[in-house]
C-alpha positions as CSV (number, residue, x, y, z in Angstrom):
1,X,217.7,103.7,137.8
2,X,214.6,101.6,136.3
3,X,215.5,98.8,134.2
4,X,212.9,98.3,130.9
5,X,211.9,95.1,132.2
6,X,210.9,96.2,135.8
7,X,207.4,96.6,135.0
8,X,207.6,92.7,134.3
9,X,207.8,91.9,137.6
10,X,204.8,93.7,139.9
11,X,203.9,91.5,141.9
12,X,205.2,88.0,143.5
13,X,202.9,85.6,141.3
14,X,205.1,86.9,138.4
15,X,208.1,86.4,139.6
16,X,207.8,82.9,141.1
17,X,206.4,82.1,137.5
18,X,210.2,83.4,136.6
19,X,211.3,81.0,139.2
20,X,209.5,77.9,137.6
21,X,210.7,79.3,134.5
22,X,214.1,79.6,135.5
23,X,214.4,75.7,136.7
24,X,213.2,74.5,133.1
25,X,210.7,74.8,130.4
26,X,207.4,74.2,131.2
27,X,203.9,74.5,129.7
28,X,201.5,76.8,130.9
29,X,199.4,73.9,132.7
30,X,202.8,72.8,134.5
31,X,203.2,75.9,135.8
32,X,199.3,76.6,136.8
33,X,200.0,73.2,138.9
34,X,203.7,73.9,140.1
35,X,202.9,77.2,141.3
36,X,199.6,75.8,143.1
37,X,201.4,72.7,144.7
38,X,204.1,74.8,146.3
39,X,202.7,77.8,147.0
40,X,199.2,76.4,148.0
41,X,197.4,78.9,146.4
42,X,195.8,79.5,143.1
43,X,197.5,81.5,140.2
44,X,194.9,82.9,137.4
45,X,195.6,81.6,133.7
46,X,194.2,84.8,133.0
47,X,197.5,86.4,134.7
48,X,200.3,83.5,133.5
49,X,199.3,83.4,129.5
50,X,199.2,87.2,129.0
51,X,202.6,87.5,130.4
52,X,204.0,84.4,129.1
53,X,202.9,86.6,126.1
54,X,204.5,89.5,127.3
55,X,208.1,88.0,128.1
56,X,207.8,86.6,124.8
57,X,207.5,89.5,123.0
58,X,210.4,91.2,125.1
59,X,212.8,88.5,124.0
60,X,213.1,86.7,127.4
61,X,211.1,83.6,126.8
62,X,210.3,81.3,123.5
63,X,208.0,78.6,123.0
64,X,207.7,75.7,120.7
65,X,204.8,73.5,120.0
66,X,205.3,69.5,121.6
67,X,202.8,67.0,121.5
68,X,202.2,65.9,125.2
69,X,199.5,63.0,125.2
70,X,196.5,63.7,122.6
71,X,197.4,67.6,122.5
72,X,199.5,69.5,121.3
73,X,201.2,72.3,124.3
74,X,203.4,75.1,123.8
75,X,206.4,74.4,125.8
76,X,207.9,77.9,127.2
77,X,212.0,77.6,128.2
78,X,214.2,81.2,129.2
79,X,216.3,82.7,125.8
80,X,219.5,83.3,127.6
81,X,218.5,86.9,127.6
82,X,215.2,85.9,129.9
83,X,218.1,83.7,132.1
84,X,220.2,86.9,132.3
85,X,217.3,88.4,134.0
86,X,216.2,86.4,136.4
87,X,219.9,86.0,137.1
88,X,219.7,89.6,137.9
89,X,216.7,89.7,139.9
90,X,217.7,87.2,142.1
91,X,220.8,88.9,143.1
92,X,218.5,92.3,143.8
93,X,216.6,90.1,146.1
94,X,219.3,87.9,147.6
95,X,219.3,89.4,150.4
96,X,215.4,90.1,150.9
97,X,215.4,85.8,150.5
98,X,218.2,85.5,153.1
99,X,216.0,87.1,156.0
100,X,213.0,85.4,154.9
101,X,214.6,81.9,155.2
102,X,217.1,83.2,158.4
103,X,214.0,81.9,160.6
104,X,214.7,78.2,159.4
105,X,218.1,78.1,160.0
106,X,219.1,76.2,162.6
107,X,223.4,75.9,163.1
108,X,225.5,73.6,163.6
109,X,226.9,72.7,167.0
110,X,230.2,71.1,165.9
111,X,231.4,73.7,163.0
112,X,228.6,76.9,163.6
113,X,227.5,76.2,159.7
114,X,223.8,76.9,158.3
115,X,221.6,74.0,158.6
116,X,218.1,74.8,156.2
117,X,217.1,71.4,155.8
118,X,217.7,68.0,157.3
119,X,221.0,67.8,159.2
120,X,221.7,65.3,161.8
121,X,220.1,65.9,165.0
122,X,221.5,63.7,168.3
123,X,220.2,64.0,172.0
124,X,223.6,64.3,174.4
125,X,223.4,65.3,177.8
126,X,220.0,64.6,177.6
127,X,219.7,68.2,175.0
128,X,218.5,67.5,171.3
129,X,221.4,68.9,169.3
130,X,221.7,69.8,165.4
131,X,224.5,68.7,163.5
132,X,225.0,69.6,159.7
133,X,226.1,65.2,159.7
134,X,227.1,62.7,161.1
135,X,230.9,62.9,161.1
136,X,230.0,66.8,162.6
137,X,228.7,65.2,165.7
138,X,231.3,62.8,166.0
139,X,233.8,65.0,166.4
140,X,231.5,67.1,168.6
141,X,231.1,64.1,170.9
142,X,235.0,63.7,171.0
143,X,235.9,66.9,171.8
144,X,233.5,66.3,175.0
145,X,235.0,63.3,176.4
């Protein structure tokens, strides 16, 4: 069943700009730069103010006018409806994110959890082995001996 706001989201640029949305209010500078420092690629203002407009219209975002240095910026922050969404939407595409970032999981060789970023990693037996910490690879070293 379509929803009335999926024509909001056709294609990936817009829905990251949800994502930066969702994580705080922003200007439309801020998220130009966010979007370019994490993505490493370029996102058109011509593409973020129009539908900045448009989620505005629909209810889902609001803005207010703040002075940041000489100028004055309109500050764009989710209405709880526009949280409600993206909310939403990330549930639809939990598990399309799951089996993207299953290639960067790495588990645990004391208690078999997910490890997606930093962990504890120790050489025994002369193998390089990932722990999710320290305590982890303790008990993984006593269980050996």
């Amino acid at each position: 069943m379509k929803s009335e706001f999926d024509d909001l989201i056709v294609d990936f640029s817009r829905f990251y700009i949800l994502t930066i949305l969702y994580e705080g209010p922003n200007h439309g500078y801020s998220i130009l730069s966010r979007f370019r420092k994490r993505l490493g690629k370029e996102v058109s203002a011509s593409l973020v103010y129009p539908f900045l407009k448009k989620l505005e219209e629909k209810g889902l975002v609001m803005h207010t006018d703040k002075p940041i240095g000489e100028k004055n910026r309109k500050i764009f922050e989710l209405t709880e409806e526009g949280t409600l969404l993206c909310t939403r939407l990330f549930k639809r595409f939990d598990k399309l994110v799951s089996v993207a970032i299953e290639a960067s999981l790495e588990t645990c060789a004391n208690c078999g959890c997910k490890v997606y970023e930093g962990g504890h990693r120790e050489v025994i037996d002369g193998k390089e082995a990932t722990f999710c910490c320290v305590h982890c690879a303790h008990s993984y070293k006593e269980e050996l001996s």
